[in-house]
C-alpha positions in Angstrom: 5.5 -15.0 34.1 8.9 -13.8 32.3 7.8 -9.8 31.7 9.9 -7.8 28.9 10.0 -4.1 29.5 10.4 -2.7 25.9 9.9 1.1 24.9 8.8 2.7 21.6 11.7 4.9 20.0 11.9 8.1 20.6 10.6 9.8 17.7 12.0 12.8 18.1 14.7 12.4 15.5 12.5 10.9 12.5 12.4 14.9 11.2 16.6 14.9 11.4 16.5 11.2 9.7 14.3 12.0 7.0 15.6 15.3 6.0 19.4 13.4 6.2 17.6 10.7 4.1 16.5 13.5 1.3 18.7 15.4 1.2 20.8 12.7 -0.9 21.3 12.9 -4.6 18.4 11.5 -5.4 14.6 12.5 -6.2 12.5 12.3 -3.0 11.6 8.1 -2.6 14.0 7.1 -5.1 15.4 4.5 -2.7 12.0 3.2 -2.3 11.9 0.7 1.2 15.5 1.2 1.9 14.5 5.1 2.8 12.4 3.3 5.3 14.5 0.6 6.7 17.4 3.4 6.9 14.5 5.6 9.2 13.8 2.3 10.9 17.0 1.3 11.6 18.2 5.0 12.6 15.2 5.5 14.7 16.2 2.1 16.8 19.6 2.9 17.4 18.6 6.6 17.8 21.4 8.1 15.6 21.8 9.6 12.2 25.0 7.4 11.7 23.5 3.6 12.3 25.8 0.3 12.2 25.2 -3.0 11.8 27.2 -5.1 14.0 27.8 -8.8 13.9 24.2 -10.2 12.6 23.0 -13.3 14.0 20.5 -16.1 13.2 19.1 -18.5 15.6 17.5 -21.5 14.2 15.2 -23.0 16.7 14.0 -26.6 16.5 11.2 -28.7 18.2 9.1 -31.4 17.1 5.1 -31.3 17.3 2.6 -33.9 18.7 0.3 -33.2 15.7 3.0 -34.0 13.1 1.9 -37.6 13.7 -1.8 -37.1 12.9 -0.8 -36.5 8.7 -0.4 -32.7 8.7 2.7 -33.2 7.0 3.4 -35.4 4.3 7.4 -35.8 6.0 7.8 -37.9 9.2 8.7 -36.3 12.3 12.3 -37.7 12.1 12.9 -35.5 9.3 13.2 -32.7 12.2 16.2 -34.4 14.1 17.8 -35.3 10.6 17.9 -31.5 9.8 19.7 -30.2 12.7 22.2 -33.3 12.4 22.5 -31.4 8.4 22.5 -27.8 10.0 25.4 -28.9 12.3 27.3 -30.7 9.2 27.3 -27.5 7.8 25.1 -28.6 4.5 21.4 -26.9 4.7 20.1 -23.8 3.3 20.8 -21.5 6.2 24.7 -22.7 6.6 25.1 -21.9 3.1 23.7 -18.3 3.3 24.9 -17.5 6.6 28.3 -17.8 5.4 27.9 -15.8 2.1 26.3 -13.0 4.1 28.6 -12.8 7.6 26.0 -14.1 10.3 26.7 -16.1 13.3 24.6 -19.5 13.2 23.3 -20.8 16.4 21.1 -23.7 15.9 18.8 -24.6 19.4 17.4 -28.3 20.3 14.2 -26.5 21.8 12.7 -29.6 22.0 13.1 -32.0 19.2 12.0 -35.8 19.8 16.4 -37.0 19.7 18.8 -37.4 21.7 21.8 -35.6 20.0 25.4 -36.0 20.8 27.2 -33.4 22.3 28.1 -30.9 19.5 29.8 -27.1 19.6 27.4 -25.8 17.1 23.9 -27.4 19.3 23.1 -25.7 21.6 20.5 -27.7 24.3 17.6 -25.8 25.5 15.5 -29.1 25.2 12.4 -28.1 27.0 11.2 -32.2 26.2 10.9 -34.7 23.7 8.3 -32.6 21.6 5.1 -31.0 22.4 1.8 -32.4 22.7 -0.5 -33.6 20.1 -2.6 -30.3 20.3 -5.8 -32.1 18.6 -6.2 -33.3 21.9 -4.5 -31.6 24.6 -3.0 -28.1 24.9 0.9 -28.3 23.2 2.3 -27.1 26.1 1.8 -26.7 30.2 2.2 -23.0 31.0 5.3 -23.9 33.1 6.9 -25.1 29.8 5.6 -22.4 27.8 7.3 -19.6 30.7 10.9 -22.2 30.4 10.8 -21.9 26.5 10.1 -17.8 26.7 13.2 -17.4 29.1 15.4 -19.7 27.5 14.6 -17.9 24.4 15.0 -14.4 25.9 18.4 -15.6 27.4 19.8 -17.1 24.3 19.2 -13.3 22.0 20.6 -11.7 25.2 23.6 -14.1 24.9 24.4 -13.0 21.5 23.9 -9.2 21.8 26.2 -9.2 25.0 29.0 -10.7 22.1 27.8 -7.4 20.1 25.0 -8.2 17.8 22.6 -5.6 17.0 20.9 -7.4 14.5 19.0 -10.9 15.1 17.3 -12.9 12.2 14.9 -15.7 13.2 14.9 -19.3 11.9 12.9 -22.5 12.3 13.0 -26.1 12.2 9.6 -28.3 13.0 8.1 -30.9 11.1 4.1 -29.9 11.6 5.2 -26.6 13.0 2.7 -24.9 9.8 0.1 -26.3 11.6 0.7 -24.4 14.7 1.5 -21.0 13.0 -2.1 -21.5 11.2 -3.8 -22.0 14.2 -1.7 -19.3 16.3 -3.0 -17.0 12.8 -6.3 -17.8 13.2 -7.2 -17.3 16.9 -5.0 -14.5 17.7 -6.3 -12.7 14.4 -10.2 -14.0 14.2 -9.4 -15.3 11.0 -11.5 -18.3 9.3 -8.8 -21.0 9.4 -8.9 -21.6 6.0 -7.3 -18.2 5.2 -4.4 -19.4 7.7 -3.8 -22.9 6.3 -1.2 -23.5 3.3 0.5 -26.7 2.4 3.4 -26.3 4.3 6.3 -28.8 2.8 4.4 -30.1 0.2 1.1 -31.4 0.5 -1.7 -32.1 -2.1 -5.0 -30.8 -2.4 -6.5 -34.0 -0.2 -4.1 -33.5 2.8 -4.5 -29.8 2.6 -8.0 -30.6 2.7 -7.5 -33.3 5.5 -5.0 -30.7 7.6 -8.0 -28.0 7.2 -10.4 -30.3 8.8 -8.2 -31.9 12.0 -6.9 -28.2 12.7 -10.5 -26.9 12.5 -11.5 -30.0 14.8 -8.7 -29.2 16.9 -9.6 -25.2 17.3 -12.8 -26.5 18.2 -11.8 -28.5 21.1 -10.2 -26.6 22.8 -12.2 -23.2 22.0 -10.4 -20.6 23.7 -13.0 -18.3 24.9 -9.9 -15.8 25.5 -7.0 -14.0 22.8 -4.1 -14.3 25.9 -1.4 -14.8 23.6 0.4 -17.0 25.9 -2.5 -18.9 26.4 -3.1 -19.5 22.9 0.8 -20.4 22.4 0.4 -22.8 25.5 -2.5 -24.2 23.8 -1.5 -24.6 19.8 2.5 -23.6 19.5 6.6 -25.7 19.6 9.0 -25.1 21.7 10.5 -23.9 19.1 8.2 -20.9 18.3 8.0 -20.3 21.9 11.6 -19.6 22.2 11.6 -17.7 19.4 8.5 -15.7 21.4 10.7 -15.0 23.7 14.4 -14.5 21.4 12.4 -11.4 19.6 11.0 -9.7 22.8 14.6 -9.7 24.4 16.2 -8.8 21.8 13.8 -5.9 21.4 14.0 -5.0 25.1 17.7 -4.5 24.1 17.1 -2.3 20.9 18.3 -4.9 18.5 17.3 -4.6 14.9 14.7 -7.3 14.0 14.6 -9.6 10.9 11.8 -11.7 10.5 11.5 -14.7 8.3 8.7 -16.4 6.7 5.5 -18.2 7.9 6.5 -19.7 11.1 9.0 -16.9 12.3 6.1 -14.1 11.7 3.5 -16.5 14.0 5.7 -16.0 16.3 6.1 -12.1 15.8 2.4 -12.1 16.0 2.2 -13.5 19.5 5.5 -11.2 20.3 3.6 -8.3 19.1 0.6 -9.3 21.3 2.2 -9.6 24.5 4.5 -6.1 23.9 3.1 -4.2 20.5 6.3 -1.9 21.0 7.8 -4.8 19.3 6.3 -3.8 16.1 9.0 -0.8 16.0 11.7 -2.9 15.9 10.9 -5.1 13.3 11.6 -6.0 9.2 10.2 -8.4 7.3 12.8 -10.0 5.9 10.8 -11.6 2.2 6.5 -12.9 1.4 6.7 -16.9 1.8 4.7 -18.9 -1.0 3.0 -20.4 2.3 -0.1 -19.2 1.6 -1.4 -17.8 4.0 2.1 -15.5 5.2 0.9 -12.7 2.7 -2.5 -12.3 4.6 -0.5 -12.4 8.0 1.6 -9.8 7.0 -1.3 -7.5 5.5 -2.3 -8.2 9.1 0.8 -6.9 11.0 1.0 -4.4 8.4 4.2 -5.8 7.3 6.0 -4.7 4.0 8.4 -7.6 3.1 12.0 -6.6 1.4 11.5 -9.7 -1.0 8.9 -11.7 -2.7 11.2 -14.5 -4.4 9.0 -17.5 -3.8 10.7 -19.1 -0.9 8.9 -21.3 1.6 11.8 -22.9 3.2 12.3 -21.4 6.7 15.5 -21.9 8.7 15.8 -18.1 8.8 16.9 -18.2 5.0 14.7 -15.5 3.8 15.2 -13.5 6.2 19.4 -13.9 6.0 18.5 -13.1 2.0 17.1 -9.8 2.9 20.0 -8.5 4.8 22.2 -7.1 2.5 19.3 -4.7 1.5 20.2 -3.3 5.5 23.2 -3.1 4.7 22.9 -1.2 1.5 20.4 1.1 3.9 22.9 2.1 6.4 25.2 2.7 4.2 23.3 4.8 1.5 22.7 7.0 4.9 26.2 7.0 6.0 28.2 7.4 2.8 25.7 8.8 0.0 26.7 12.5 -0.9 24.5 14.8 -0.4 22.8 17.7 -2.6 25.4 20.1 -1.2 28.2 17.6 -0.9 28.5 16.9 -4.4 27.5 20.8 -5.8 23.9 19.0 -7.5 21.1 21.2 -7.5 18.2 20.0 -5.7 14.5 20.1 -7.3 13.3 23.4 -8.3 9.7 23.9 -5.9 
């Protein structure tokens, strides 16, 4: 099995961050989160001066077995019509990733299409879409292992170029359906606290997605929390690889930022095979999925923004960046107390 060897930051400067991070013209906590991303950030890079350098967002995609089964009320083509949009330059993420400076890769990690050649695809089809998981595991463990490494490979592709900051974006039809039941398993949850209505359902196909994902938990019942066992069993390819993108890139000390529903399942099972992970991580906003805020609460997450958003495609997540970049630079260009001749507090 691909193995990630990845180390908790030294802590040993949080005492010189925090007292550069106070000693700002401000009252103590002024800058509410950005005090702590600016700690977080400067803890990762282990300096008092941290950059951001050429952010990134990959966009995995991958179709899903149980999309035909009425999980979602959008056919399964809709996945391959998508990245033909993301490649056109005309979805969501395109449009933000230009306002806000990131590179755009968009992965085939296994959607059920042949595409054409294309400079913006790249091909790390692992096959024609996984499994139907109501009745047999998603994935074989030998596909589960290509989709980690092919993941890994791809983040240390684009840190090698001189990104230190990777966002995480999705494209599945069905792929809420595996993120509930990664939720659920990995976390002991009842699945009805991990099930929302992913693009759109009602209250009868919420109702009917409840019940075949219960069924399907039950089939299979796991009598073990392996988390690659449990993504073998329930994930994509595409949240595989992105398993796999977030443990390399925080092998390589990269800055983190997560998106929404899907992109924090996969964080989950990141954080279960290597919980050093946790240190290099930011939730980038709170999806109106439902069940994101109660996967958060269980990661302990603190998202930068709560705007609503249940689109995925990493868009959330690019949203939230320019919060890091006001961060890093409150900590690198703020005056401080004695810079600009303010008193500080009388104790």
């Amino acid at each position: 099995m691909i193995s990630f060897n990845i180390s908790t930051p030294d802590s040993a400067l949080t005492a010189a961050l925090t007292q550069k991070i106070n000693q700002k013209t401000k009252p103590l906590g002024a800058l509410g989160q950005l005090e702590t991303i600016a700690l977080t950030i400067g803890l990762i890079q282990q300096t008092l001066n941290p950059q951001l350098q050429r952010p990134a967002v990959l966009v995995f995609a991958g179709d899903h077995g149980v999309a035909n089964a009425g999980v979602s009320p959008y056919p399964q083509a809709v996945t391959a019509q998508m990245v033909l949009n993301f490649l056109n330059g005309g979805a969501a993420i395109n449009v933000f990733a230009r306002q806000h400076g990131f590179v755009l890769r968009v992965v085939d990690s296994g959607v059920n299409y042949h595409f054409e050649p294309h400079a913006a695809l790249i091909n790390a089809k692992i096959a024609m879409g996984t499994a139907n998981f109501l009745a047999a595991p998603a994935m074989t463990e030998a596909q589960c292992k290509q989709a980690l490494a092919s993941g890994a490979a791809l983040a240390q592709q684009e840190i090698a170029h001189g990104t230190n900051v990777l966002a995480f974006g999705e494209m599945g039809i069905g792929n809420t359906s595996s993120a509930s039941c990664l939720f659920s398993v990995l976390a002991g949850l009842p699945l009805a606290e991990c099930v929302g209505r992913g693009t759109g359902l009602d209250d009868a196909g919420l109702a009917y997605k409840t019940q075949l994902l219960s069924q399907a938990i039950a089939h299979h019942g796991l009598t073990t929390k392996n988390p690659l066992q449990v993504l073998s069993t329930f994930g994509g390819f595409e949240i595989a690889m992105m398993v796999g993108a977030m443990l390399a890139a925080a092998e390589s000390k990269a800055v983190l930022l997560i998106d929404g529903f899907i992109a924090t399942a996969a964080f989950l099972v990141a954080s279960r095979v290597e919980p050093a992970v946790l240190a290099y991580c930011i939730f980038g906003h709170c999806s109106d999925e439902h069940a994101h805020r109660a996967l958060l609460a269980h990661l302990g997450g603190r998202p930068l923004l709560d705007a609503g958003l249940r689109l995925g495609e990493g868009t959330g997540a690019v949203l939230a960046y320019p919060l890091l970049v006001s961060a890093v630079n409150f900590l690198n260009e703020m005056a401080s107390f004695a810079e600009a001749g303010v008193a500080e507090k009388v104790n």
